[in-house]
C-alpha positions as CSV (number, residue, x, y, z in Angstrom):
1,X,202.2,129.3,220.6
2,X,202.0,127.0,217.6
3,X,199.3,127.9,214.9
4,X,197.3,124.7,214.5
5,X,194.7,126.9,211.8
6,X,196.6,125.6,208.7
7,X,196.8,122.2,209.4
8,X,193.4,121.7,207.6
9,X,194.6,123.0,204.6
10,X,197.6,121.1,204.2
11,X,195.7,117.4,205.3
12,X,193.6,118.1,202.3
13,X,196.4,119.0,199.9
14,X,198.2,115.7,201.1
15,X,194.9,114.1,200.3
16,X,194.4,115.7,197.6
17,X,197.9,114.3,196.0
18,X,196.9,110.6,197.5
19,X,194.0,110.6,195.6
20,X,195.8,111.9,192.3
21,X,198.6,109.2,192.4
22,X,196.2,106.6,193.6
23,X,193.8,107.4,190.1
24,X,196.9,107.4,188.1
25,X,197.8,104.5,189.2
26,X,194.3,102.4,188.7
27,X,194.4,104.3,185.4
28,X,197.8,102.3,184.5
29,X,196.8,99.6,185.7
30,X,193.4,99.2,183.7
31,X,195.4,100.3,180.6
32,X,197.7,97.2,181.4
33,X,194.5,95.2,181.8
34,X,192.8,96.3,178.2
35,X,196.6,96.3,176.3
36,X,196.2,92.7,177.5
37,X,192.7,91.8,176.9
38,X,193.2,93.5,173.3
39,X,196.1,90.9,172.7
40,X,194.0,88.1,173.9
41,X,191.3,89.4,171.6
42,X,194.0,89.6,168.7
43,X,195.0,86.5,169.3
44,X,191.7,85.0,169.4
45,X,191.0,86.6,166.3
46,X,194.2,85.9,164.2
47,X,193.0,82.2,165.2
48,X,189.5,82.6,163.7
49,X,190.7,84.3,160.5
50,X,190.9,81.2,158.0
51,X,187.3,79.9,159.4
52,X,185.7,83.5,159.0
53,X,187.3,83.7,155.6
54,X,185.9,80.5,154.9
55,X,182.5,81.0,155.8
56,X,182.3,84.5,154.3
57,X,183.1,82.4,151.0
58,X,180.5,80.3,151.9
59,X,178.3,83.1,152.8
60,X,178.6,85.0,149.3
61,X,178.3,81.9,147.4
62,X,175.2,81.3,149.0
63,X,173.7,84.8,148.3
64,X,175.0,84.7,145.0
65,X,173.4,81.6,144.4
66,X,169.9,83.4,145.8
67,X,170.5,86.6,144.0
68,X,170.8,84.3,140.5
69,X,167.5,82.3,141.6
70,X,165.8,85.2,142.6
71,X,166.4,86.6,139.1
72,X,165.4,83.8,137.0
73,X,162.1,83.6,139.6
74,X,161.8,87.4,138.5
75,X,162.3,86.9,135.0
76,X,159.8,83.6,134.9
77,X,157.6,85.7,137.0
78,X,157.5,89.0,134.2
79,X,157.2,86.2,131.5
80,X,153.9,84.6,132.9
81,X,152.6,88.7,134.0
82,X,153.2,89.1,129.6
83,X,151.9,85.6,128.7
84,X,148.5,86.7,130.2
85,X,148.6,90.2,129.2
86,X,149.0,88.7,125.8
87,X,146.2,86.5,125.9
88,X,144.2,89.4,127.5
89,X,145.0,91.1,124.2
90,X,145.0,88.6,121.7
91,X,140.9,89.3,120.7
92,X,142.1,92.7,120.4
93,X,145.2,92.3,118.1
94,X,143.2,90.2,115.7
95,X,140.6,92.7,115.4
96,X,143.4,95.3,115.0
97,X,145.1,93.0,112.5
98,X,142.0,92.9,110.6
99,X,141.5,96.6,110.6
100,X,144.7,96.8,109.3
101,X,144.3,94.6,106.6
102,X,141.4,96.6,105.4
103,X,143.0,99.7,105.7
104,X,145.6,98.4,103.4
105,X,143.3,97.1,100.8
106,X,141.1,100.5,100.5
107,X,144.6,102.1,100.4
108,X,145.4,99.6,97.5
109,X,142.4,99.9,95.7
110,X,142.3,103.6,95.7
111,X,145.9,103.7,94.1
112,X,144.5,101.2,91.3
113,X,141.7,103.2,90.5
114,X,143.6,106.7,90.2
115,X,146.5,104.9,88.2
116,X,143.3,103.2,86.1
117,X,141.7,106.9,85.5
118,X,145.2,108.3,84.7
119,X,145.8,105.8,82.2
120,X,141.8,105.4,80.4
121,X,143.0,108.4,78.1
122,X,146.1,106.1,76.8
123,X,144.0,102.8,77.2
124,X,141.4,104.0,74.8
125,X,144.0,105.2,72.4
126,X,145.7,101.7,72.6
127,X,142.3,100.6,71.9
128,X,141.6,102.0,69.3
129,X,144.6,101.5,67.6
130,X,144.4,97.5,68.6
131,X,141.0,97.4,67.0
132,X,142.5,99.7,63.5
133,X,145.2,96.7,63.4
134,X,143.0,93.6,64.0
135,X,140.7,95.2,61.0
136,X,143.4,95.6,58.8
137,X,144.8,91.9,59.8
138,X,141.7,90.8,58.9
139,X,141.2,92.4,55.2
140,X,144.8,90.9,54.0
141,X,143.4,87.7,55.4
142,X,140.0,87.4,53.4
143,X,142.2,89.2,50.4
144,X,144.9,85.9,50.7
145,X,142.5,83.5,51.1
146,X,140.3,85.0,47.7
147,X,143.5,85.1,46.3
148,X,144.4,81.1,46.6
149,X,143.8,78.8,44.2
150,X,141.0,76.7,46.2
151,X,138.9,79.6,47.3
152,X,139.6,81.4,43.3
153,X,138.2,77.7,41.7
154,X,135.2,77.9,43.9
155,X,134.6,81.8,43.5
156,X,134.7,80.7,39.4
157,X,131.9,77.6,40.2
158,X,129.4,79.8,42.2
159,X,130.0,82.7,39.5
160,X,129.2,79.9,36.5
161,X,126.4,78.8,38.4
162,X,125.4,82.4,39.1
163,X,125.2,83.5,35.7
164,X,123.2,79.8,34.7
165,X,120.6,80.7,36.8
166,X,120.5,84.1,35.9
167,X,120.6,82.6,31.9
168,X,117.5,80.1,32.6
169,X,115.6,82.8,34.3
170,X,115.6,84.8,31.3
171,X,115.5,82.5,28.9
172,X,112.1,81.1,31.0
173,X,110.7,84.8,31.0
174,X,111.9,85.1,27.3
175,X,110.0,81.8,26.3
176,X,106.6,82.6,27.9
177,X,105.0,84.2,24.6
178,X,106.3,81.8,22.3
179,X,103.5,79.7,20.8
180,X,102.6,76.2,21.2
181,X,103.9,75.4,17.9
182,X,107.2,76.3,18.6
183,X,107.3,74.9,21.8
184,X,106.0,71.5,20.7
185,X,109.0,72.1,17.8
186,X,111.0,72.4,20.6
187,X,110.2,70.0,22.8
188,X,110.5,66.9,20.4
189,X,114.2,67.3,19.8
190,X,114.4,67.9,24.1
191,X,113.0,64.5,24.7
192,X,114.7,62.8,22.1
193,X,118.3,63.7,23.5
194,X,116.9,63.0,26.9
195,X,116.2,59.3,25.8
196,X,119.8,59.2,23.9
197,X,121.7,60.7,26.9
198,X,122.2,57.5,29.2
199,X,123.6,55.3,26.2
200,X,125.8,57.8,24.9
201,X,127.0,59.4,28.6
202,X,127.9,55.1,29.3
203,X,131.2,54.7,27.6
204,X,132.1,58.6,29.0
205,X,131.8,57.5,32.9
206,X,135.0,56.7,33.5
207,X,136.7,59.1,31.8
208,X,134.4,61.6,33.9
209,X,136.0,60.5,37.0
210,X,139.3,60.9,35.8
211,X,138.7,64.3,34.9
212,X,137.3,65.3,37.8
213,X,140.5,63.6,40.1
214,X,142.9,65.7,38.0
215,X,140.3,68.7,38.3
216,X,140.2,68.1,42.3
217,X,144.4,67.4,42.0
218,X,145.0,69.8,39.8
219,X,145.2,73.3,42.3
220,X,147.6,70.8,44.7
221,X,149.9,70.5,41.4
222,X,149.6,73.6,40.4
223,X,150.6,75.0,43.9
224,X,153.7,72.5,44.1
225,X,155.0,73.4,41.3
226,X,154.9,77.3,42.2
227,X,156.4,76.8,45.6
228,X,159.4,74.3,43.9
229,X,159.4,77.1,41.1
230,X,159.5,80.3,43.8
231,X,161.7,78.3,45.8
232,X,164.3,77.6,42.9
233,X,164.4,81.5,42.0
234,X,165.3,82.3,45.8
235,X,167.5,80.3,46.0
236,X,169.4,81.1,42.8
237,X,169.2,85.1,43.7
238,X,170.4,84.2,46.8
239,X,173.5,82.5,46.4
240,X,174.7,85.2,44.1
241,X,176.8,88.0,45.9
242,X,175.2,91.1,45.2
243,X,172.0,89.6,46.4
244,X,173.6,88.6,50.2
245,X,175.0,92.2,50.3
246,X,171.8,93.8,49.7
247,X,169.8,91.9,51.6
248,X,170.8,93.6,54.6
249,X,170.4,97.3,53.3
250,X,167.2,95.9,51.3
251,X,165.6,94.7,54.7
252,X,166.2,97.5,57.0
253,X,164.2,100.1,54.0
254,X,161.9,97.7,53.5
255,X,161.1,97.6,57.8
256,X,161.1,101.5,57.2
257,X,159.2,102.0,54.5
258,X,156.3,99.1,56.3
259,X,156.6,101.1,59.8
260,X,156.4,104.5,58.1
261,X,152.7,103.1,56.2
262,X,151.9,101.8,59.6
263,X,152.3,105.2,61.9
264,X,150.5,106.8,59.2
265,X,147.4,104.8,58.9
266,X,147.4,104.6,62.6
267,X,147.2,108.3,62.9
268,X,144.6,108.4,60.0
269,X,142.3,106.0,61.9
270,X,143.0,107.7,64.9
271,X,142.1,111.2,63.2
272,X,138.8,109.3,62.3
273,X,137.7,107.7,65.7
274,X,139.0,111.2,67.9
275,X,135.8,112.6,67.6
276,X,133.7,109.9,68.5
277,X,136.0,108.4,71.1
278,X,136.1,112.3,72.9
279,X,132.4,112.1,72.6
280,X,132.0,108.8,74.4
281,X,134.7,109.4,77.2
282,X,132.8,112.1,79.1
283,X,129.4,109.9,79.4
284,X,131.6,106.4,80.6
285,X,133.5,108.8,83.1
286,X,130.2,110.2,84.6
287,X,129.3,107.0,84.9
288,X,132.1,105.0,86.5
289,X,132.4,107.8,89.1
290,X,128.2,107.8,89.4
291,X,129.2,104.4,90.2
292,X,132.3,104.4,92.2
293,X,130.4,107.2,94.6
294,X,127.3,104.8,95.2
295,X,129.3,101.8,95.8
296,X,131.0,103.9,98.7
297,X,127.6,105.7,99.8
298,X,126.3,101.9,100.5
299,X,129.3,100.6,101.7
300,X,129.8,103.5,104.0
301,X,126.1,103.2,105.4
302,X,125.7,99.7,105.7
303,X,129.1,99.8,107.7
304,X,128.2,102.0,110.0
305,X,128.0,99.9,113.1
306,X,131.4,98.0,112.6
307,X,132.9,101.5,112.4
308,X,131.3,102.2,115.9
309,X,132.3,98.7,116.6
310,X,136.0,98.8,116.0
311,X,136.6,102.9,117.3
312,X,135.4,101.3,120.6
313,X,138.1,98.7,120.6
314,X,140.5,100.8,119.6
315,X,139.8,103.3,122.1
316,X,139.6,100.6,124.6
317,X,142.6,98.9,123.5
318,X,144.6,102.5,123.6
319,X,143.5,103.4,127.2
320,X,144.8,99.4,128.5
321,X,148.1,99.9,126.8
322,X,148.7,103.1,128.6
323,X,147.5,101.4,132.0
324,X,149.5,98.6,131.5
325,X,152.4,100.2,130.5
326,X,152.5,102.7,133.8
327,X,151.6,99.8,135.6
328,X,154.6,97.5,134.2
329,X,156.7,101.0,135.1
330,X,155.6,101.2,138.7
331,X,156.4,97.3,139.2
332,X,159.8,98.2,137.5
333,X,160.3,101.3,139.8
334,X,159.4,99.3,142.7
335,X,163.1,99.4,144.5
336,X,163.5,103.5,143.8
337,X,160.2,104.0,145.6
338,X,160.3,101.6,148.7
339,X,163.7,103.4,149.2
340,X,162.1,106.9,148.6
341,X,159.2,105.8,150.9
342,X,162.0,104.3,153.5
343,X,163.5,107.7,153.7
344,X,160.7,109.5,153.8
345,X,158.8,107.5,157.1
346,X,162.9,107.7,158.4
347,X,163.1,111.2,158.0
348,X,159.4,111.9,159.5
349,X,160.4,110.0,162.6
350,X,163.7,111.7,162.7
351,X,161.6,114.9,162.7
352,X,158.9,114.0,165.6
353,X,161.6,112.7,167.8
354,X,163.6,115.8,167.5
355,X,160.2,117.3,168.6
């Protein structure tokens, strides 16, 4: 008898082959289908190339263009933030500018004065030396001027007159005890001349006044005619040769010889003022400094509010500066910590959906 047990087995094989072929086939066939939608695609694609390259021109011009405005908005933006940050500081920088200023003058001053007390010690010896040569200036002058002819006619008058007086004030203490006899002797003769002296002084008039012209023109003639007389004997010892040789020579001793005298009646002088000078120098020190030292004490007293005043806007100004400048560097971070903070909340999500 047949076995018909098996025939299961193989119905589901042949089935099973049916169904393989049949999914190879569908597989083909949507392969066929998505080679050929893919062309289409292509196609399609190849045709839209020139308008997608044109509008992805179009498209970076245009972000270009908002990147550049965006830019000069930023920059217009940080310009007006440090125009008012400016004018916030403004009171401050003139107050600082002023500070300054003073710092710079006390700083000044301070120099002057220790290059003024370095220097008294050679000041007072220039001093002294500038007061030795005005004196000695003076003497040859009042010597030149005795020694003139003007000044030597009127030193002979007052001496004439001098001695006259002197003369009549003897004579007067001389003619006290004479007797009346001799004085009425005397006085005859006395009044007589008196009487006489107009008529016979009447014809001399005139040649008075032409005595006394010459006596007034006389020191000018006198002095002309020593200058054209001095001038003449230069001038001849000049224009011989052995006088233009030694000139030179003669010149250079003769600014020796004059600076020598000089240095040593400097020194002289100085050897006779040290003392005194030394003596002096020690009070006017005290003094200045006594001085100096009050002028400060006041100064620094009277001052002491401002001072209060100006280490409060300096502090004040020193704690906004550092505010303002983390501030400016947060606002310049700003893109390095939206992305941190991004990537952070990203990476938090991440984490709790994972959980």
């Amino acid at each position: 008898m047949p076995n018909f047990g098996d025939i299961n087995k193989e119905l589901a094989k042949e089935c099973k082959e049916e169904t393989s072929s049949l999914k190879w086939n569908q597989n083909l066939i949507s392969l066929i289908k998505c080679v050929s939608t893919s062309l289409g695609i292509d196609r399609e694609l190849v045709d839209l190339l020139p308008e997608a390259t044109v509008r992805g021109a179009r498209c970076r011009r245009k972000c270009r263009a908002a990147l550049k405005l965006r830019k000069e908005l930023d920059i217009q933006r940080q310009f007006s933030n440090q125009c008012e940050l400016l004018r916030k500081l403004d009171f401050l920088w003139t107050a600082l500018q002023a500070h300054a200023r003073r710092s710079l003058v006390r700083a000044r001053r301070t120099t002057v004065m220790a290059s003024a007390i370095e220097c008294e010690r050679a000041f007072t010896g220039v001093q002294a030396l500038v007061r030795a040569r005005l004196m000695t200036q003076a003497v040859r002058e009042r010597k030149k001027r005795l020694e003139t002819v003007e000044v030597a006619s009127s030193v002979v008058k007052v001496q004439s007159q001098i001695r006259g007086l002197l003369e009549r004030r003897t004579a007067g203490q001389d003619g006290v005890g004479i007797d009346g006899q001799r004085a009425r002797r005397y006085s005859v003769p006395i009044r007589l001349s008196r009487r006489a002296q107009p008529t016979l002084a009447a014809p001399l008039h005139p040649t008075l006044t032409r005595v006394r012209r010459f006596h007034h023109r006389l020191p000018s003639l006198l002095r002309k005619t020593l200058v054209q007389r001095a001038y003449a004997r230069k001038a001849k010892a000049l224009n011989s040769i052995k006088a233009t040789r030694s000139v030179g020579g003669l010149q250079a001793f003769v600014r020796a010889g004059l600076i020598h005298t000089k240095i040593v009646n400097q020194k002289k002088e100085l050897d006779f003022i040290q003392p005194g000078m030394v003596g002096i120098q020690a009070p006017c020190r005290g003094v200045l400094a006594r001085l100096e030292w009050r002028a400060w004490f006041l100064h620094l007293h009277f001052s002491v509010p401002t001072a209060i005043f100006l280490h409060s806007l300096t502090r004040g100004f020193l704690v906004r500066r550092n505010f303002f400048e983390q501030l400016m560097h947060y606002h310049n971070q700003m893109d390095i910590i939206t992305s941190c903070f991004s990537s952070f909340s990203f990476t938090c999500a991440l984490h709790f959906l994972i959980r």
